[in-house]
C-alpha positions as CSV (number, residue, x, y, z in Angstrom):
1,X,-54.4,43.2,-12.7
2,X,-51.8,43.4,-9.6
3,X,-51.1,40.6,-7.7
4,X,-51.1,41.3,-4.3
5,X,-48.4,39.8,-2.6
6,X,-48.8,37.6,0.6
7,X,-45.8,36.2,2.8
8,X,-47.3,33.0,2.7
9,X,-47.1,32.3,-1.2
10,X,-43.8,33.8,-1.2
11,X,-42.6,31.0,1.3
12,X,-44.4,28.3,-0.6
13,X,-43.1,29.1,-4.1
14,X,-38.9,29.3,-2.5
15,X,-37.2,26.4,-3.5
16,X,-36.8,23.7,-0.8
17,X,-33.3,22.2,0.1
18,X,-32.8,18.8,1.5
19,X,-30.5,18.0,4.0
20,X,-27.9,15.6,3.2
21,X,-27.2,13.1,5.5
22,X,-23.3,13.3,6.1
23,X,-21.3,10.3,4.4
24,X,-18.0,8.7,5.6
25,X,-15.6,11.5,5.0
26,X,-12.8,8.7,4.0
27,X,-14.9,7.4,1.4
28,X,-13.6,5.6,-1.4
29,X,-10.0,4.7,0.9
30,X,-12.6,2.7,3.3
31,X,-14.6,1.4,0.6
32,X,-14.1,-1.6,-2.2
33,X,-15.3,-1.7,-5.3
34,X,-19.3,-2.2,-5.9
35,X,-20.1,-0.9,-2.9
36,X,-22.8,2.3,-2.5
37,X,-21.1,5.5,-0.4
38,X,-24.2,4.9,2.0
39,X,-23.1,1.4,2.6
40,X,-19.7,1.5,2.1
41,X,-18.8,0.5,5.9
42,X,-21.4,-2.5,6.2
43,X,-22.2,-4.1,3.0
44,X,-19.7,-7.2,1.9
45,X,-18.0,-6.9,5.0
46,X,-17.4,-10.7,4.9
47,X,-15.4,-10.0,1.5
48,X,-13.6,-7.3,3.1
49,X,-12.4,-9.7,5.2
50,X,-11.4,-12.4,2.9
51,X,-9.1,-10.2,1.3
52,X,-7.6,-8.2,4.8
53,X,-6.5,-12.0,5.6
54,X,-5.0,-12.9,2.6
55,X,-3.0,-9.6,2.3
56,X,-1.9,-9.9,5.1
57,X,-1.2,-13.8,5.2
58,X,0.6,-13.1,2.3
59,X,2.6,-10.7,3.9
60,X,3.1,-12.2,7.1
61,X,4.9,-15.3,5.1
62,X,6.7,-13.7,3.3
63,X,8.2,-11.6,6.2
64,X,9.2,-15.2,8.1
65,X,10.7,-16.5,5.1
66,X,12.9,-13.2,4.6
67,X,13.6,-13.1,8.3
68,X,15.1,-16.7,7.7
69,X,17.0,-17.1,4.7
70,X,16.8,-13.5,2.8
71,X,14.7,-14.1,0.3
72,X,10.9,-14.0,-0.9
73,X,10.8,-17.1,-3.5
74,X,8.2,-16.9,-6.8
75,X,6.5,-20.2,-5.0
76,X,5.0,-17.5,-2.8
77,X,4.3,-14.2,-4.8
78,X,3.9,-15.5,-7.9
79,X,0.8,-17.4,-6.7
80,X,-0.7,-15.0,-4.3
81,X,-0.5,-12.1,-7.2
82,X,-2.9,-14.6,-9.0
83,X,-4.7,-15.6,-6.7
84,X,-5.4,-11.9,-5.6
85,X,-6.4,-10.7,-8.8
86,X,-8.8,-13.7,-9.2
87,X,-10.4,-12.6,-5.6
88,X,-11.0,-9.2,-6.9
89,X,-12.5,-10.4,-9.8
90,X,-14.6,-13.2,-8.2
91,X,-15.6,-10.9,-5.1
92,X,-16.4,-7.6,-7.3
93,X,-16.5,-8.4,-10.3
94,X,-15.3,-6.1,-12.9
95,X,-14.5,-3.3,-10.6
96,X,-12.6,-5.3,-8.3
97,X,-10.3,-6.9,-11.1
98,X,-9.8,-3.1,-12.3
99,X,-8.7,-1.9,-8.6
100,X,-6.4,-5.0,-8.4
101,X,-4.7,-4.6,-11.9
102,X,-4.2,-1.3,-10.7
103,X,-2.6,-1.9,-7.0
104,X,-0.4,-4.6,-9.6
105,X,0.6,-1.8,-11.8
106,X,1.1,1.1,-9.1
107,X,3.7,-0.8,-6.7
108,X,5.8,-2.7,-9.3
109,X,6.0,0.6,-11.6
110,X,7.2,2.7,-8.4
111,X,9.7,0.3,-7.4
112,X,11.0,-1.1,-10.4
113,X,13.6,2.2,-11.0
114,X,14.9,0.3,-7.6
115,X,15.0,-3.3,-8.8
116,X,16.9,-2.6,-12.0
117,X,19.6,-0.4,-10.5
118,X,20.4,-3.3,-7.4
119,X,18.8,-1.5,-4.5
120,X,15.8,-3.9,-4.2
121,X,15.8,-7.7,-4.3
122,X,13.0,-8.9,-7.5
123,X,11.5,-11.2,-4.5
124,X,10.5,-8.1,-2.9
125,X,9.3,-6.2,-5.9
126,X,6.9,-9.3,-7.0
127,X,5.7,-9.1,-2.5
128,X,4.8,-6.0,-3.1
129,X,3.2,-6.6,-6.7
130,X,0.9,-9.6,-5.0
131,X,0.4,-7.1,-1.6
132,X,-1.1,-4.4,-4.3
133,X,-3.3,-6.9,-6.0
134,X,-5.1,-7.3,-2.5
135,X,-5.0,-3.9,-1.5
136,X,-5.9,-1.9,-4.5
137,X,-3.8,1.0,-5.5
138,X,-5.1,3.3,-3.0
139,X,-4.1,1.0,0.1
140,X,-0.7,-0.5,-1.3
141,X,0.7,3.1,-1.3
142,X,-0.3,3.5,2.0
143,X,1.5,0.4,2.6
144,X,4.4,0.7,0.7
145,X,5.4,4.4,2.3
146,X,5.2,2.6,5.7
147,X,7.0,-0.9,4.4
148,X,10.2,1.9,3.2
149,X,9.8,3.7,6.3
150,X,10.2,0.6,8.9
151,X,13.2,-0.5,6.4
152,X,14.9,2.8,7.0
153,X,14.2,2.6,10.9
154,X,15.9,-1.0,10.6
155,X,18.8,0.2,8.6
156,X,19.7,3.1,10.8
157,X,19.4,0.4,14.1
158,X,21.5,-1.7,12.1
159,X,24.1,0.5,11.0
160,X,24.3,2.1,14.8
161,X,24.6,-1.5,16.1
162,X,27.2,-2.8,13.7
163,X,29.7,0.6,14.1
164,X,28.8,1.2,9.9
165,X,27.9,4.6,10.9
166,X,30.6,6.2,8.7
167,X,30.9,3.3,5.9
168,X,27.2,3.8,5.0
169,X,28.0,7.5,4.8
170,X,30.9,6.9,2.2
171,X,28.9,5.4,0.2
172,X,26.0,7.4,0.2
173,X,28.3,9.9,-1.2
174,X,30.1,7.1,-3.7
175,X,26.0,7.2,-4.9
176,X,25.2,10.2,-5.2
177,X,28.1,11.6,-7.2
178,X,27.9,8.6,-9.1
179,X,24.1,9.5,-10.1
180,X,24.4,12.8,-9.9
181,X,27.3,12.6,-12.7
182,X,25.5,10.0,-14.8
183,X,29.2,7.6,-13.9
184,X,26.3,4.8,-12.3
185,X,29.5,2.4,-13.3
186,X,31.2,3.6,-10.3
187,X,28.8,2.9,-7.8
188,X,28.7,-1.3,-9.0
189,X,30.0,-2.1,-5.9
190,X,26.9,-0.9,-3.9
191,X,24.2,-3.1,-4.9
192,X,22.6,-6.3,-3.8
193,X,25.4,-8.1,-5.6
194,X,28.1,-7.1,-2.8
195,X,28.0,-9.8,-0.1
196,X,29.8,-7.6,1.9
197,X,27.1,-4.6,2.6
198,X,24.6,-4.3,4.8
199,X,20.9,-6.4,3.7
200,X,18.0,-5.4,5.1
201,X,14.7,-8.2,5.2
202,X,12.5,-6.2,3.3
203,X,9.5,-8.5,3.2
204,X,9.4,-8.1,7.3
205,X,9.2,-4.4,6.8
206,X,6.3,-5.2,4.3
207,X,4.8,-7.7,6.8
208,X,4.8,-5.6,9.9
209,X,3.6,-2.5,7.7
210,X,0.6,-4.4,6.1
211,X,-0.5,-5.7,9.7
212,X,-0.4,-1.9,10.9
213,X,-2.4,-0.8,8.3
214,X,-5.1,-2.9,9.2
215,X,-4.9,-2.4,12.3
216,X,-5.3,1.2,12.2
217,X,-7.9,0.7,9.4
218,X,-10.2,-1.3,11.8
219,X,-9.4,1.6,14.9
220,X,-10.8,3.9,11.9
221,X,-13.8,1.8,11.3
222,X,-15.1,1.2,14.3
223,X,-14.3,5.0,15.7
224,X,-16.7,6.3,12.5
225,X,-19.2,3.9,13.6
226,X,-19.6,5.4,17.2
227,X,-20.3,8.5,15.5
């Protein structure tokens, strides 16, 4: 027997599709660990900022203290690396230990190339260790590209204000022929061991980088808020 067919049924039996409400585009960047995609932006908020504050008192420190005297001592970064892994772990658990082991991982891996040929002081590799067991990997890199980019802005004023112009130039070459030919022996003279060249106070690019992230982290909050 035919079935006759009716419009009605036919719209009955389609499928039906639920709108999706539309999530925080920057996701898991805005989020920390243990927390739903719906309430990413509200829930633990208070945690959020227990650790926003200790990155960037951390930071901030450690920027005054290299301002002053040129170096980041383990007194500071030693203990704020702990004590940022234990507030990962005692704010999220499992998840937040994870994310912090990782930030750890990420920034002294990246930078430790730097450390071990002279270019970078080990105070400010173990800053940015402690900053990336705060931030998690995802927000130290985001710091990290804007701590090297205020430290070449610094340089460059530097250089232009001490008439190094065409010194620095020298031995940017002296570097990369020396690399370049696998002869690093030549370039000795251009590390951190030369009193004589040029230092730049790292941990204030770090400090001065951290407090703009958050800064434009918040602006990013509170604009997808208003939405």
């Amino acid at each position: 027997m035919l079935r006759q067919w009716s419009g009605t049924e036919s719209r009955r039996e389609q499928p039906r599709f639920r709108r999706r409400s539309c999530i925080n585009p920057c996701g898991d960047f805005l989020r920390k660990p243990g927390e739903s995609a719906e309430k990413g932006m509200d829930s633990g908020m208070w945690k959020e900022i227990v650790v926003s504050a200790g990155a960037v008192g951390v930071a901030g420190w450690a920027g005054w203290l290299d301002w002053q005297s040129r170096k980041i001592p383990n007194r500071l970064t030693i203990p704020a690396l702990l004590v940022g892994l234990t507030a990962g772990a005692v704010l999220w658990g499992w998840p937040g230990a994870k994310t912090a082991l990782e930030g750890v991982g990420i920034s002294l891996g990246v930078l430790l190339p730097f450390v071990v040929l002279r270019a970078l002081g080990a105070g400010d590799w173990k800053l940015m260790g402690a900053l990336g067991a705060f931030l998690g990997p995802q927000r130290v890199i985001v710091v990290l590209l804007g701590t090297v980019l205020i430290a070449g802005v610094m340089a460059v004023v530097e250089i232009i204000r001490r008439g190094k112009v065409l010194e620095t130039l020298s031995n940017l070459w002296v570097l990369f022929v020396a690399y370049s030919t696998f002869h690093v022996g030549s370039a000795r003279d251009i590390t951190l061991d030369n009193p004589g060249l040029l230092r730049i106070p790292f941990g204030v690019a770090a400090a001065l980088s951290t407090g703009i992230f958050f800064v434009g982290l918040s602006a990013m909050r509170f604009v997808l808020k208003s939405r």
